[in-house]
N, C-alpha and C positions, 0 to 999 in steps of 0.2 A: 365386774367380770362379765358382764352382759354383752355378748359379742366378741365376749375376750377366749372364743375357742376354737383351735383350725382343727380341722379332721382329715384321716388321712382318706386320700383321693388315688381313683384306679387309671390309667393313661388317658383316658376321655374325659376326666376333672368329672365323675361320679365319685358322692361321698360312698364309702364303703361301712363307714357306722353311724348311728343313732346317737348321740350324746346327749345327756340327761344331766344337767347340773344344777347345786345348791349350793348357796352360801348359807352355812348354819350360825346359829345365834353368836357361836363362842368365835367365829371369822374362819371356823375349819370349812372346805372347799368340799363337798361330795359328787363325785361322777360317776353315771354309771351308764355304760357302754352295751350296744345291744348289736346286733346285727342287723346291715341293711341290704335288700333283696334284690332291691331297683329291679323288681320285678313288672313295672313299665317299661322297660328295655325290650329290645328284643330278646328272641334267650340266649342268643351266640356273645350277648355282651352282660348280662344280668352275672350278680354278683354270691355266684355257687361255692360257697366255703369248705370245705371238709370242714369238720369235729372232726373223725372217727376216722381213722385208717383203716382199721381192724374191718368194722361192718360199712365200710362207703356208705355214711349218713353225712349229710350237710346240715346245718343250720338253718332255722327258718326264719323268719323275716319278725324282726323287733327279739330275736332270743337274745339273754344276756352273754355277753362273750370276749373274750380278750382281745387287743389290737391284734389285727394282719401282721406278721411277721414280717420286720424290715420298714415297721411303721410307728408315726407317734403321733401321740395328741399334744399340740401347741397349748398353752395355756397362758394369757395374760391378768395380770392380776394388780390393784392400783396397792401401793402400804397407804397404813394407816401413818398421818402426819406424826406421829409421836415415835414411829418405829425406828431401832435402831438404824437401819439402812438409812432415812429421809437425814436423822440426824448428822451421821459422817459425811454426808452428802454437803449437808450445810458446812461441819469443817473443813470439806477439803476447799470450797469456793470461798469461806471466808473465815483464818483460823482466829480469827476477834472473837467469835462466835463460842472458840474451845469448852468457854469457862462456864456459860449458860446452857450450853449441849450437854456439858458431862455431869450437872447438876440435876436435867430434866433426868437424865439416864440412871441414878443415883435414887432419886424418890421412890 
């Protein structure tokens, strides 16, 4: 998964979050998502979030926080050779294949 994650980006292709990933022992994916300030910017373009409506507070730079509305994180990710998916893959290209796919899927 290394290099397998797009972030979303503000009209000037500034990423707008931090992403933090792991692959855990068991193959589960963990991300975690922070805010980015691009506080190298000038400040007419730097990336001022609201949180809060209520008290106009933004976010500070590396806080943890949910995608920008109207945005997402891409994620690519390889299966493992034994995975369902790889397997029907093999029978739809060769259905000779049927009778040793559905055996490995069986065990």
């Amino acid at each position: 998964m290394h290099g397998g994650i797009s972030v979303p980006r503000d009209v000037n292709g500034n990423e707008l979050v931090y992403v933090d990933d792991k692959v855990l022992p068991d193959g589960a994916i963990e991300i975690k998502v922070t805010h980015r300030q691009n506080a190298y910017m000038p400040a007419r373009l730097q990336n001022r979030r609201i949180k809060s409506q209520d008290e106009q507070t933004h976010y500070t730079d590396d806080e943890p926080c949910d995608l920008p509305a109207g945005t997402r994180l891409d994620v690519r990710v390889q299966m493992p050779e034994d995975s369902i998916w790889n397997q029907k893959q093999v029978l739809a290209s060769d259905p000779q294949q049927e009778h040793s796919a559905t055996s490995a899927v069986n065990k």
